[in-house]
KOLMARMAR-804372 format. One record per residue (C-alpha): residue in three letters; x, y, z; residue number from 1. Coordinates in nm, 4 decimals, padded with zeros to 6 digits. Layout:
<"ALA" <X Y Z> NUM>
...
This chain:
<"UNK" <-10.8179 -01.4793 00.7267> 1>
<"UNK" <-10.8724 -01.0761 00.7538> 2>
<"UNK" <-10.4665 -01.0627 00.7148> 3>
<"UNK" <-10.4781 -01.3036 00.4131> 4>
<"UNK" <-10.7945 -01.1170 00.2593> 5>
<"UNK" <-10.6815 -00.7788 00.2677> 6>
<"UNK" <-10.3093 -00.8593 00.1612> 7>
<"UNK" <-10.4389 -00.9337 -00.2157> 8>
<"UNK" <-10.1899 -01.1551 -00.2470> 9>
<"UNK" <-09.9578 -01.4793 -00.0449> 10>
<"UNK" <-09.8139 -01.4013 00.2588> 11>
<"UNK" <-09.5488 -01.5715 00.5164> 12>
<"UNK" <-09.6144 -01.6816 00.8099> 13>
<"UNK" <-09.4033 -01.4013 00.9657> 14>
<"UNK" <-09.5538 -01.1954 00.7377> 15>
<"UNK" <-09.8875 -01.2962 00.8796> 16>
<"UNK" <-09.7876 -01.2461 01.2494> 17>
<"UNK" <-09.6286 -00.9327 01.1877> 18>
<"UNK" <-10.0142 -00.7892 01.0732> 19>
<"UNK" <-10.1597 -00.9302 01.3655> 20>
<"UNK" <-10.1987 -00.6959 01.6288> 21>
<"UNK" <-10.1161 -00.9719 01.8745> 22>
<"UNK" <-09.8242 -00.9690 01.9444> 23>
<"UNK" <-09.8190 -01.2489 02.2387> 24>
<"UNK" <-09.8299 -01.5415 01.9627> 25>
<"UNK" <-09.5160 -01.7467 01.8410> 26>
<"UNK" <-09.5104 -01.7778 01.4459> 27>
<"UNK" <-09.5180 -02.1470 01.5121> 28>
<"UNK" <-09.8865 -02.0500 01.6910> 29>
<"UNK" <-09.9809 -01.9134 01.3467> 30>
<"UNK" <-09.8146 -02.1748 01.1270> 31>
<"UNK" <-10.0273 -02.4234 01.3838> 32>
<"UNK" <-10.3563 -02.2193 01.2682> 33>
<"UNK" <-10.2840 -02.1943 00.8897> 34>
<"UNK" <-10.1756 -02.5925 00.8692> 35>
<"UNK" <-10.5165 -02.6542 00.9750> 36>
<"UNK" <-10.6774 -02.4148 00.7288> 37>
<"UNK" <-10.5042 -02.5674 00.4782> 38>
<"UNK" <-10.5848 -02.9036 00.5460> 39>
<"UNK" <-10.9827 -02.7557 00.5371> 40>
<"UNK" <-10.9323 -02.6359 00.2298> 41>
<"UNK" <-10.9435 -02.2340 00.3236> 42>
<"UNK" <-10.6232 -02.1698 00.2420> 43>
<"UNK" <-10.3453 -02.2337 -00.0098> 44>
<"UNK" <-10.0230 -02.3142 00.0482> 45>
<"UNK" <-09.6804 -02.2721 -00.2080> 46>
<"UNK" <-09.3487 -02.2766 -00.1184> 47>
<"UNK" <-09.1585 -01.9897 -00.1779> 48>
<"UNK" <-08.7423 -02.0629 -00.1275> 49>
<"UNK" <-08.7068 -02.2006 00.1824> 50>
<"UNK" <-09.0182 -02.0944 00.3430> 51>
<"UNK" <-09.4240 -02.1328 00.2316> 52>
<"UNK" <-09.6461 -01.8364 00.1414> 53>
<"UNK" <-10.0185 -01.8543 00.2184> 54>
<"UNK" <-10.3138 -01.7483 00.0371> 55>
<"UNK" <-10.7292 -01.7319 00.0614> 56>
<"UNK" <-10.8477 -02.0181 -00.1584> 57>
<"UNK" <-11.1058 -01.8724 -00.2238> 58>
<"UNK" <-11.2839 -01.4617 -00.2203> 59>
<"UNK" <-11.4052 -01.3571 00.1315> 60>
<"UNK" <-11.7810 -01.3359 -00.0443> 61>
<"UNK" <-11.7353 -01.6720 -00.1761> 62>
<"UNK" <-11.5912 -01.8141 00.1729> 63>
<"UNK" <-11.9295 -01.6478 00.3100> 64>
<"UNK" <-12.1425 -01.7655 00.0720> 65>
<"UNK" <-12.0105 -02.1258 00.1605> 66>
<"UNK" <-12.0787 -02.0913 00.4925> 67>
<"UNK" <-12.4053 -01.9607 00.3854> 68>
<"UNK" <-12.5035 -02.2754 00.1338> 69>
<"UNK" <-12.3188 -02.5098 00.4405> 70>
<"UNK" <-12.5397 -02.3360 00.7366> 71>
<"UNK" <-12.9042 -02.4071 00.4797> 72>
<"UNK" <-12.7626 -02.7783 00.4283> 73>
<"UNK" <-12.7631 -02.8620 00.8071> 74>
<"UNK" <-13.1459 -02.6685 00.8238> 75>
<"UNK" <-13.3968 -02.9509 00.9419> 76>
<"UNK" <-13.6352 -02.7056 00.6740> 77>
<"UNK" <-13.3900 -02.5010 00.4823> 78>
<"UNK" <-13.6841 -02.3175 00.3253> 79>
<"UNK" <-13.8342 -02.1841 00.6740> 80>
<"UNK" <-13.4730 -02.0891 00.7792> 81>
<"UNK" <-13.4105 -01.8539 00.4809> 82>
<"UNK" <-13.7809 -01.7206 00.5762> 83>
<"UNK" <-13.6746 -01.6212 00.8949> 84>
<"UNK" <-13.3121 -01.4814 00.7170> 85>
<"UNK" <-13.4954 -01.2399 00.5499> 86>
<"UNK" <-13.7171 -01.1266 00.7629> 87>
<"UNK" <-13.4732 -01.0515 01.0228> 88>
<"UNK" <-13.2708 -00.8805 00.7364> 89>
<"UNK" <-13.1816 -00.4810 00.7166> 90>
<"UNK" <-13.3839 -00.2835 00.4232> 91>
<"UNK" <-13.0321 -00.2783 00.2671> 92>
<"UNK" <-12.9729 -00.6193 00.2640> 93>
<"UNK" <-13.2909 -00.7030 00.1522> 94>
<"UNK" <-13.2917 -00.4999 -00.1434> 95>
<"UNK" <-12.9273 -00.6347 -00.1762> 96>
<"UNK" <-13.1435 -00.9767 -00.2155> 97>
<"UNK" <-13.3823 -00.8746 -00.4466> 98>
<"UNK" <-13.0659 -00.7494 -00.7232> 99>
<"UNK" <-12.9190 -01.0329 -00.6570> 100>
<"UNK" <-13.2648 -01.2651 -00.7042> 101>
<"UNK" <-13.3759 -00.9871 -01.0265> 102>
<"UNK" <-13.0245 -01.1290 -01.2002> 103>
């Protein structure tokens, strides 16, 4: 997702591989990986000639910010675990909250 993030725009599979400092994996290895992104929705898929580029659905903040909102939905107290966020929380980040909260 880094690759896919920092590219700004769709890339190939190849493409893909070729960023990855890996280089033990088979494209098909990568193709395996974004298939299954795709199918959860974190990436996009168009076809471009004969092969498919790939793109982030969606911004790297938003993607966190899901996984934020997802992580509070599965709390047993969501309140108590966004208590316990902030407290553990830098002084940066917490004054990052408070702009974001003053908006």
């Amino acid at each position: 997702m880094t690759v896919l993030w920092d590219s700004g725009g769709p890339l190939t599979a190849k493409a893909i591989l070729d960023a990855l400092d890996d280089r033990e994996l088979a494209v098909t290895t990568v193709l395996t990986v974004l298939g299954r992104l795709e199918r959860k929705g974190v990436v996009a898929r168009q076809r471009a000639g004969r092969a498919h580029t790939y793109q982030a659905a969606a911004s790297r903040d938003a993607h966190v910010a899901g996984l934020i909102r997802e992580a509070l939905g599965s709390a047993h107290d969501p309140a108590a675990a966004l208590v316990h966020f902030v407290s553990t929380a830098s002084p940066q980040e917490a004054a990052a909250l408070r702009k974001a909260l003053d908006r």
